[in-house]
SEMARKE-149095 format. One line per field, with one value per residue (C-alpha): residue number from 1; x, y, z. Coordinates in steps of 0.02 Angstrom, whole numbers. Each point is the difference from the previous one (the first is absolute). Layout:
BEGIN
pos: c(NUM:...)
c1: c(X:...)
c2: c(Y:...)
c3: c(Z:...)
end
This chain:
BEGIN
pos: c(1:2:3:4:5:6:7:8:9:10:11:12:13:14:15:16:17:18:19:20:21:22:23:24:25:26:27:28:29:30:31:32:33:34:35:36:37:38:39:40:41:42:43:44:45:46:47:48:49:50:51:52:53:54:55:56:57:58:59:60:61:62:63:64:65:66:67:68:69:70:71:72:73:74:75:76:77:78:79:80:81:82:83:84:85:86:87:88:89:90:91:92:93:94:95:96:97:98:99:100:101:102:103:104:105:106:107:108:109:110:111:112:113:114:115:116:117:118:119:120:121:122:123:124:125:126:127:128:129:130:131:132:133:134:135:136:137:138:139:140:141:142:143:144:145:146:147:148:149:150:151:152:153:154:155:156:157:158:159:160:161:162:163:164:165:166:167:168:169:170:171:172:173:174:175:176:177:178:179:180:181:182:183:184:185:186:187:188:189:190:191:192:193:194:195:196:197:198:199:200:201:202:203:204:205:206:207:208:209:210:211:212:213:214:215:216:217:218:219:220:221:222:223:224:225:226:227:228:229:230:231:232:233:234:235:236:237:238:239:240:241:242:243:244:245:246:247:248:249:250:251:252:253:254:255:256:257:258:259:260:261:262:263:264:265:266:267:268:269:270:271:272:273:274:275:276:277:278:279:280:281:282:283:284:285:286:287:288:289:290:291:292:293:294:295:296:297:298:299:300:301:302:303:304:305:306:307:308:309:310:311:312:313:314:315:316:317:318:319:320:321:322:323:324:325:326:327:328)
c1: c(96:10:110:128:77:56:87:138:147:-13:139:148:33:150:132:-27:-117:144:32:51:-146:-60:-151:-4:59:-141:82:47:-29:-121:-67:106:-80:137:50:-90:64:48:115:-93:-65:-185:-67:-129:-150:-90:-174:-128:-36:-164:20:170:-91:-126:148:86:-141:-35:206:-36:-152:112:132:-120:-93:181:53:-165:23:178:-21:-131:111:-153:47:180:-67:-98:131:88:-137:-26:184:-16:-177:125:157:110:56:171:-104:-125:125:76:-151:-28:172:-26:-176:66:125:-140:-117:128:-180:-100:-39:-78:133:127:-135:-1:186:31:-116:93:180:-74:-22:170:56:66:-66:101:-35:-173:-3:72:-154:-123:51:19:-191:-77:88:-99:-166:-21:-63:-128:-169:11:-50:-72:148:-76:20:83:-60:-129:-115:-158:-154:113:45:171:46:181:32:168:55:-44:91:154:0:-32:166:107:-49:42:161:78:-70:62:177:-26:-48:-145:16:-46:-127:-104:-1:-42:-142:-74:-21:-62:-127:-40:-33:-153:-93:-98:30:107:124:-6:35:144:92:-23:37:189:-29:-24:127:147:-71:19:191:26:-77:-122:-143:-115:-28:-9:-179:-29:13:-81:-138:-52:-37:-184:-80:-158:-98:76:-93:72:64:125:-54:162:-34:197:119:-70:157:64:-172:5:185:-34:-181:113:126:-138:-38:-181:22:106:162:-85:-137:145:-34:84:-114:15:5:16:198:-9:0:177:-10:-124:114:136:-93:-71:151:113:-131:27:185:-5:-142:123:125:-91:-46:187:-14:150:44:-188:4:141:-67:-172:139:89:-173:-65:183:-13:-185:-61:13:160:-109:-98:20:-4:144:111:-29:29:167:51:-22:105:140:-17:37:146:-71:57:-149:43:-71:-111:-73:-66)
c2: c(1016:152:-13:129:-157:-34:158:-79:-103:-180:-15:-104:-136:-88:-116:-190:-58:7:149:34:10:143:-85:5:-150:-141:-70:-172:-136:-129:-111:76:-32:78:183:156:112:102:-114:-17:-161:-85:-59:-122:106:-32:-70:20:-168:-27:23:-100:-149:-5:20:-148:-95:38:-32:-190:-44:51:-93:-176:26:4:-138:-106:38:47:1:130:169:99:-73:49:198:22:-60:133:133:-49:38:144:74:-39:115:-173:57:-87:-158:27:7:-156:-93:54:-34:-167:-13:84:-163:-115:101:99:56:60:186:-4:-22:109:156:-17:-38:175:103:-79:53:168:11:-39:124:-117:57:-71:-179:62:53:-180:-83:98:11:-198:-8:118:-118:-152:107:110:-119:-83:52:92:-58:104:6:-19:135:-43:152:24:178:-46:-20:6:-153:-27:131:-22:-149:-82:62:168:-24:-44:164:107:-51:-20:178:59:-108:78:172:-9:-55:172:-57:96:-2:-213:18:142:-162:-143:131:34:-198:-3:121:-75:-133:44:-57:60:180:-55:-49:132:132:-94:-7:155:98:-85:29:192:-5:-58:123:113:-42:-12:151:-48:126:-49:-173:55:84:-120:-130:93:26:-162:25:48:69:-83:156:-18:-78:-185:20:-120:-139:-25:-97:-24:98:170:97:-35:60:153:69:-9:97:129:-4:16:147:-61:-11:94:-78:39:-150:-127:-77:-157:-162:-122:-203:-164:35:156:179:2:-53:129:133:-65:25:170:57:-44:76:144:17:-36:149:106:-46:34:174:30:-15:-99:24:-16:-155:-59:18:-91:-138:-19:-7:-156:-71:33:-44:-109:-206:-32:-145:144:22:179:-5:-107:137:144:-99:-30:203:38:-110:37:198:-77:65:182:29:143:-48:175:-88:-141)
c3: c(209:-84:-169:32:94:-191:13:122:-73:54:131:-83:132:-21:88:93:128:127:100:203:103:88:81:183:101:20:167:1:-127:67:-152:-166:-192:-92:-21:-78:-147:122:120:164:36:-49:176:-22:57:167:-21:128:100:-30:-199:24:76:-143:-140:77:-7:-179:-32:89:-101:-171:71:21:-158:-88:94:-46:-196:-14:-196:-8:-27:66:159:18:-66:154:102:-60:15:168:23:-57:92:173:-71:-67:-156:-14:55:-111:-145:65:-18:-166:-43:34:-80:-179:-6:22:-126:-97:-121:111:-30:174:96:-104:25:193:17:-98:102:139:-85:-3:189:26:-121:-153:-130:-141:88:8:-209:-46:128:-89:-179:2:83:-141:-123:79:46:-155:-130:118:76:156:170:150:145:162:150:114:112:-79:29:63:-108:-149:-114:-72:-126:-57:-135:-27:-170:83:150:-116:-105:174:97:-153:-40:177:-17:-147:102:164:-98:-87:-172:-37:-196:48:128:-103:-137:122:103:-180:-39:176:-37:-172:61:93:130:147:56:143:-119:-119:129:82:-147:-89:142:4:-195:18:130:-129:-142:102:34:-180:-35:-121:43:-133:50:186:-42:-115:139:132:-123:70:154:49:169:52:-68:-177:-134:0:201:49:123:110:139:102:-103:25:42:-156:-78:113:-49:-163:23:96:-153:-124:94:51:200:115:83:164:-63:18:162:23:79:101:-96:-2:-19:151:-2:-63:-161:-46:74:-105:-141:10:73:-145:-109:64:17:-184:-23:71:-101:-151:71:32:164:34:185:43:-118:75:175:-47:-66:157:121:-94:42:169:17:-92:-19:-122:-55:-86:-201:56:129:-119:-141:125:39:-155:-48:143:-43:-162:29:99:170:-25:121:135:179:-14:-168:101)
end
């Protein structure tokens, strides 16, 4: 992006994550996992049967291998993944709930039950998970997490330690502390690792410089982040919308380049993505009815499983919905 985005005054966002909804009615409730920032019910999502049959099947074989070695907390987490892959948050939390009382120091477990928290849109119970699992994971050797949808041809990418810096970033981001996250993102990024990881979490890193202003250590940051064709390209192999915004915000590619893709975790999650990207490119432009437009659309189309849709929500509520209808 061009740098007379600099020239704008950061917007000064202020008041609770609680606010009326404006959203448009979702019909009725069928399977409820809570409630958004925004007040209208989190129906559990509907999967498509032949995909459903194969998650259940996974979710039975987690179930027996826990049940054969009940004392191996690796066990219970995939229990809870499982859960999760299907849309049962609440019961994946439940089953870590009861795991964390059997294995109160297991960094594991706290990590996955956090991410979870985040889905359901407790963050502060999410911050306590997390900080308590970097506590246990940060003076030890790191260990590979496995995918559990994993892309095709590509081996796991994401370590735990990682994991634990990425979602308590977005935690203390998503609950508007952005002074907190820009911290956590830059241990996240110091910490290294594949490509995959560095892009993920500086581009939640630039995101909450860029809320605090701090212009210097936005370029600084973005700095980082090389194009194929660049001398030392970047091999990203799954998170490449994150790569892409920030090529687009580095001014190297065109917004008209982001093109969201179809994954192991669907089409909307990549739509969630890009399309909060680019609500918050607007922003930074001063475009603030188009930005809040962009904002709305990933509400209305996108998974609210999505890091994305939860960050578009919690912008909206935020601003305490003074959205017009003609804005959306």
């Amino acid at each position: 992006m061009s740098k007379h985005w600099w020239a704008v005054l950061v917007l000064a966002l202020g008041g609770g994550l609680a606010c009326r909804s404006t959203a448009p009615e979702t019909g009725p409730v069928e399977v409820g996992e809570g409630t958004s920032l925004l007040g209208t019910p989190l129906v559990r999502p509907e999967i498509e049967p032949a995909r459903a049959a194969r998650l259940e099947a996974d979710l039975a074989l987690a179930v027996a291998r826990r049940d054969a070695a009940p004392d191996d907390p690796d066990a219970w987490v995939w229990i809870g993944r499982r859960l999760g892959y299907l849309g049962r948050f609440r019961e994946a939390v439940g089953v870590y709930d009861t795991a964390i009382v059997r294995f109160p120091k297991d960094a594991a477990l706290l990590r996955h039950r956090g991410h979870r928290r985040i889905t359901l849109r407790d963050f502060a119970g999410a911050i306590v998970d997390l900080e308590r699992a970097w506590e246990l994971a940060r003076d030890t050797a790191d260990v590979i997490e496995p995918d559990g949808a994993p892309t095709a041809g590509v081996p796991p990418r994401s370590s735990l330690k990682r994991n634990v810096l990425y979602h308590l970033g977005l935690a203390h981001y998503l609950k508007g502390d952005f002074d907190t996250s820009a911290e956590v993102f830059t241990r996240a990024v110091d910490l290294g690792g594949n490509d995959d990881a560095i892009v993920a979490a500086n581009w939640w890193r630039c995101l909450s410089l860029e809320r605090i202003g701090d212009r210097s250590k936005v370029d600084a940051a973005l700095a980082l982040i090389r194009s194929p064709d660049e001398a030392g390209g970047m091999d990203v192999r799954e998170n490449t919308s994150y790569w892409n915004l920030q090529l687009v915000w580095a001014g190297k590619r065109p917004e008209s380049s982001l093109i969201p893709k179809d994954g192991p975790l669907g089409l909307s999650v990549d739509q969630a993505t890009i399309g909060y990207g680019l609500a918050r490119f607007s922003r930074m432009r001063g475009e603030q009815v188009e930005g809040t437009r962009r904002l709305w659309a990933v509400v209305n189309k996108t998974s609210w499983a999505s890091f994305g849709h939860i960050a578009a929500e919690a912008d909206i509520a935020r601003e305490n919905c003074t959205t017009s209808d003609a804005a959306r």
